[in-house]
N, C-alpha and C positions, 0 to 999 in steps of 0.2 A: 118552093123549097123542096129539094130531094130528099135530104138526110139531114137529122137532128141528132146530136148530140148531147143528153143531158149527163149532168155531171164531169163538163167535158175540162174541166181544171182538179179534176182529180187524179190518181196513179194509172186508172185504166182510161180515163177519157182523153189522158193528155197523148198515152202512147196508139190511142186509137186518129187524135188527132194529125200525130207526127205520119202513122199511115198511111192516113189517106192524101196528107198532104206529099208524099213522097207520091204516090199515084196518081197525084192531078186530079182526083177527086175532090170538086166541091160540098161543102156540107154547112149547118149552121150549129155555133156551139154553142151552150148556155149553161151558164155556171151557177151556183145558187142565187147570184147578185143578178142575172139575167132571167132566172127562171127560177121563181120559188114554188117547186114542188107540192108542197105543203097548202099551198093554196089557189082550191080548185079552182075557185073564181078566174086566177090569173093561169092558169092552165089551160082551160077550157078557152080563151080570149087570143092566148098566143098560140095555142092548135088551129081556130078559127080562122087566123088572119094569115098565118105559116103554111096549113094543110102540106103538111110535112109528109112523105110515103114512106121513110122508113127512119127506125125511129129506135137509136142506140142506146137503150136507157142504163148511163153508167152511175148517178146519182145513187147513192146509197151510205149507210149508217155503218162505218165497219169496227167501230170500237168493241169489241169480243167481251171486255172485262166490264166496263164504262155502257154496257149496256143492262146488267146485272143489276144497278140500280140507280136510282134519280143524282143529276139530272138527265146521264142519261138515256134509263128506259122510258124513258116520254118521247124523248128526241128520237130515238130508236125506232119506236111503236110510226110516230108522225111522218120518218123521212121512209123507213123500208114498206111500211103497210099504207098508212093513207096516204103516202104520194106517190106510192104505187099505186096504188089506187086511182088516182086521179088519173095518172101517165096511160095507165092501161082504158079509163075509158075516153080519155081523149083524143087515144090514138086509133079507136073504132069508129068514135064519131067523122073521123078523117079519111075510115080505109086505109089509114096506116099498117104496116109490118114493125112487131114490135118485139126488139131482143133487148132479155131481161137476165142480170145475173145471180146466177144463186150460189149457193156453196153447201159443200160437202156435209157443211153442219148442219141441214136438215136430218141425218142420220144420226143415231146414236152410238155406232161405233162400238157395237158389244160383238157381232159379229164377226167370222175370220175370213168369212166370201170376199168376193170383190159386190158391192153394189153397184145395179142394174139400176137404170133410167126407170124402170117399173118397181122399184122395190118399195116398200110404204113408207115413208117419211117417218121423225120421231124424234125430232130436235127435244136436245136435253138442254141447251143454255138460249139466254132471250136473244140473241143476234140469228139463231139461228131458227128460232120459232118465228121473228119477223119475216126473214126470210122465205120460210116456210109462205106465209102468211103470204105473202108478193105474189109467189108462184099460183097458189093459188084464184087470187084477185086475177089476174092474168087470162089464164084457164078460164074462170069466167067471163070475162068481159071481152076480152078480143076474139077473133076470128084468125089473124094469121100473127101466128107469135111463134118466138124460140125463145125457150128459158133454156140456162146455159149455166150446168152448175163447175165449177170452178173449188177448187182448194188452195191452200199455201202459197198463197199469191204474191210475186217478189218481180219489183221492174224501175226502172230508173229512174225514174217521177213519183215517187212518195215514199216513206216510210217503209221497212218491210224489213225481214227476219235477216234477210241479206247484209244488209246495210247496218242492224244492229249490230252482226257478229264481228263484220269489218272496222266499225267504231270502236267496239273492245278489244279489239285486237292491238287497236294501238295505245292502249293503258295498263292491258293485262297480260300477265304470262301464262294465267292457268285458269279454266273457263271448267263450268259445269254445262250439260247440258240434258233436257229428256230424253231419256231413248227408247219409252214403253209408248209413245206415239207414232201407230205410220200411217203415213198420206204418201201423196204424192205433190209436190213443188209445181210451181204454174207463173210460165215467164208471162208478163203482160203481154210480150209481144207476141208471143204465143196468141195468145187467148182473143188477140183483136183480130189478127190473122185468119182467125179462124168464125170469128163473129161475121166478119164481112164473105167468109166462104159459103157459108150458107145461103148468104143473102144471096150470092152473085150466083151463085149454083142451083138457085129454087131450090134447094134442098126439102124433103119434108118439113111439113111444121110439126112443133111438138119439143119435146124435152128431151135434151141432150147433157154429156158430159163429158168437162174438156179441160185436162190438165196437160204437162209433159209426160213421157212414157217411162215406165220402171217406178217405184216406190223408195221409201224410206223412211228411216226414222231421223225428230229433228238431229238426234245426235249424231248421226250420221250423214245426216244434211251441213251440218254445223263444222264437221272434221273435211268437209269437200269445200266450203266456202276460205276454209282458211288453209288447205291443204300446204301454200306455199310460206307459210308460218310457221314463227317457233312456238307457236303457243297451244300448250298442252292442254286437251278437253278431255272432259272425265263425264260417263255417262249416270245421269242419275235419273230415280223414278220419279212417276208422276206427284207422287205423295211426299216425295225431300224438295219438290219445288210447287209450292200450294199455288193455283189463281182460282179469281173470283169467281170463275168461267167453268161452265165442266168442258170438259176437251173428249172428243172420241179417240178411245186407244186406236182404234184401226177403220179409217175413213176413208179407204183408197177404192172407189170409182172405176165402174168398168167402161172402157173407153171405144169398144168395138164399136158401137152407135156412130162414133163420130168419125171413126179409120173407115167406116162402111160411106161417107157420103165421098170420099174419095183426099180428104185430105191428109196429109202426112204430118204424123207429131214425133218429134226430136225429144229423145230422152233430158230427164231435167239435169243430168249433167254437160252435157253437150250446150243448153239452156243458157244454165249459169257459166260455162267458159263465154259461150258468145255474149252474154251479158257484163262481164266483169273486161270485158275487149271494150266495151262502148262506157264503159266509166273510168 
């Protein structure tokens, strides 16, 4: 086996899948019914018998809210930390190459910089301290890795802020949204595009980040998704729409690291037209 795919029935494995299959690359996928993460035993067996070289580990806990408390930050702790954990030493025991995804939310967001691949971590809510936690495991235990931190992640195979606001659009006329949040937006296809650029370029090993290019806030992310609508959004703060979760006011990620191994990123409006063209 070449390439492994964990998580590969999820919103980023499926569009990593559609990838590579568009490029005639073979790969093997394994979804949690094929590959339970969580248990090292069966990790350790299917590394063995696989010795997999490179090794997409898209398998992860993304409930932001539902990880704040049981059931679940247990499930949280179990899928982002110990089976990272496992993935990461499984894929040393192999010689594997192993890309890991992280997100913006290692950061606390109190800052007005752009954060650097070097700046010190300080996740303020539990999805993002697991996360945290991965990265690390990682850094320890493998030899040739790229952790690949990602934000606002929106793409045609799952769930995602895109597709929510498109849903309410066609029941509502008048929408609130946050506007004291900016990130930046991150197409999946983007992001697997760029997962496999490293690989295929030898790129450094080490930690990178890779969103779409330009910023924004969700409200203004929210007034572009529905721009060709009659439906009136109105900007409000963090504090007139409470969640379980703390959210970083200002999460946006310097991306020169990854412009530097030579690949090009497409602003996230550009992103979302070509994305909203293929649904």
């Amino acid at each position: 086996m070449e390439i492994l795919i964990t998580g590969a029935n999820g919103q980023l494995g499926t569009e990593l899948r559609h990838l590579l299959d568009e490029r005639n690359v073979g790969y093997t996928s394994a979804g949690s019914k094929e590959l339970d993460i969580t248990d090292a035993t069966a990790v350790n067996e299917f590394f063995a018998a696989n010795e997999p070289k490179i090794v997409y580990h898209c398998a992860a806990y993304t409930a932001v809210d539902a990880a704040e408390e049981e059931p679940g930050k247990t499930l949280d702790e179990k899928v982002n930390v110990d089976g990272t954990i496992n993935i990461a030493k499984a894929a040393e025991s192999v010689g594997a190459t192993l890309v890991y995804i992280s997100t913006d939310y290692v950061f606390d967001g109190t800052r007005s910089e752009l954060y650097s691949v070097d700046d010190t971590p300080n996740p303020r809510n539990e999805y993002g301290r697991t996360k945290y936690e991965g990265e690390l495991a990682v850094q320890k235990y493998v030899s040739k890795y790229y952790i690949i931190r990602t934000s606002w992640v929106f793409g045609e195979y799952g769930k995602n802020f895109v597709y929510t606001m498109l849903n309410l659009a066609k029941t509502h006329d008048y929408l609130t949204v946050v506007n004291d949040q900016i990130g930046r937006p991150t197409w999946t296809r983007t992001l697997a595009e760029f997962m496999t650029h490293v690989v295929d370029k030898h790129s450094d090993y080490g930690v990178y980040q890779l969103s779409n290019d330009d910023s924004c806030s969700w409200y203004e992310f929210a007034k572009e998704i529905l721009k060709d609508t009659n439906v009136e959004i109105a900007p409000v703060t963090s504090e007139e729409y409470p969640q379980k979760a703390y959210r970083p006011r200002h999460s946006i990620m310097d991306l020169s690291k990854a412009k530097a191994t030579g690949f090009e990123i497409i602003s996230w409006q550009e992103a979302l037209e070509k994305f909203k063209k293929k649904i």
